[in-house]
Residue, then its C-alpha position, 0 to 999 in steps of 0.5 A: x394900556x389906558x384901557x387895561x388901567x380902566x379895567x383893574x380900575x373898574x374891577x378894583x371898585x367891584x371888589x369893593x362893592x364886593x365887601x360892602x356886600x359882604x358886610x351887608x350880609x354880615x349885618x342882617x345875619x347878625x340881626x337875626x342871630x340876636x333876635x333868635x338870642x332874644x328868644x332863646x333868653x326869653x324861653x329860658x328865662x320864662x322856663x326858669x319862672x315855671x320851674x321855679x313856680x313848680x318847685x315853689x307849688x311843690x313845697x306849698x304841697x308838702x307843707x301843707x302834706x305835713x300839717x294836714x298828717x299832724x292834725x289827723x295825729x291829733x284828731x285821732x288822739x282825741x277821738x280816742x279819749x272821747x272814746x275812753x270818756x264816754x266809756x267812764x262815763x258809762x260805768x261811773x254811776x257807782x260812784x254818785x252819791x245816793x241820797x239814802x247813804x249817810x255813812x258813804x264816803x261821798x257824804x263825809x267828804x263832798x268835795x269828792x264829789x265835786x271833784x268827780x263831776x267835774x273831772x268827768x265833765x272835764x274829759x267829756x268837753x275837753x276832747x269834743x272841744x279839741x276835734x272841733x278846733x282841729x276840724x276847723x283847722x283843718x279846714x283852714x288849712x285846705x282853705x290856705x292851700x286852695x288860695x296858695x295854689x291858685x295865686x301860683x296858678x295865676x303866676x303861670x299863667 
């Protein structure tokens, strides 16, 4: 009977091992399930960065899309009046004064021929002065781009 008592006694601590066993185990399969939590944080927070860094890179596109195509508008638009003033410039010699006319309307009242000159000057200057700005914007707006871009590129990585 002793024995017997010995031995329920002896299987009653193994059973306890048993459990101390069991939560061993329970533990190093909890470690693990957190760190495969930290990675899967981690690759979804740095998934959540690029598609944000993408939307941010789109935008910066479009937007840059958007005012390019204005400028163009507007480079076309002056073009065309640079095309219509050199155009009255070509047939404006008639209306410059000739030295010989004494009873010309340009002799009578010379403020329109002032007024002449310089409206032509003015619509020959005026739209050279505006493609060149436009230009110049143009390039400064590529420039913007190039930097947004790269800044964001730098942000990926």
């Amino acid at each position: 009977l002793a024995a017997g008592a010995t031995l329920l006694g002896a299987v009653g601590h193994l059973a306890n091992l048993g459990q101390f066993v069991e939560i061993g185990q329970g533990h190093a399969h909890q470690k693990e399930q957190m760190a495969w939590a930290k990675r899967a944080y981690c690759l979804d927070s740095r998934a959540l960065r690029i598609d944000l860094l993408n939307a941010v890179k789109e935008d910066v596109r479009d937007h840059h899309q958007t005012y390019a195509g204005r400028i163009d508008t507007l480079l076309l638009v002056h073009t065309l009046l640079l095309t219509f003033a050199l155009a009255t410039l070509q047939y404006s010699d008639m209306f410059v004064p000739t030295s010989g006319c004494t009873d010309c309307e340009e002799f009578v009242h010379p403020l329109v021929v002032f007024v002449w000159v310089y409206s032509v000057a003015g619509i020959l200057i005026f739209p050279f002065w505006s493609m060149v700005m436009l230009i110049w914007s143009k390039l400064q707006l590529d420039r913007w781009l190039e930097s947004s871009l790269g800044r964001l590129n730098v942000e990926l990585r």
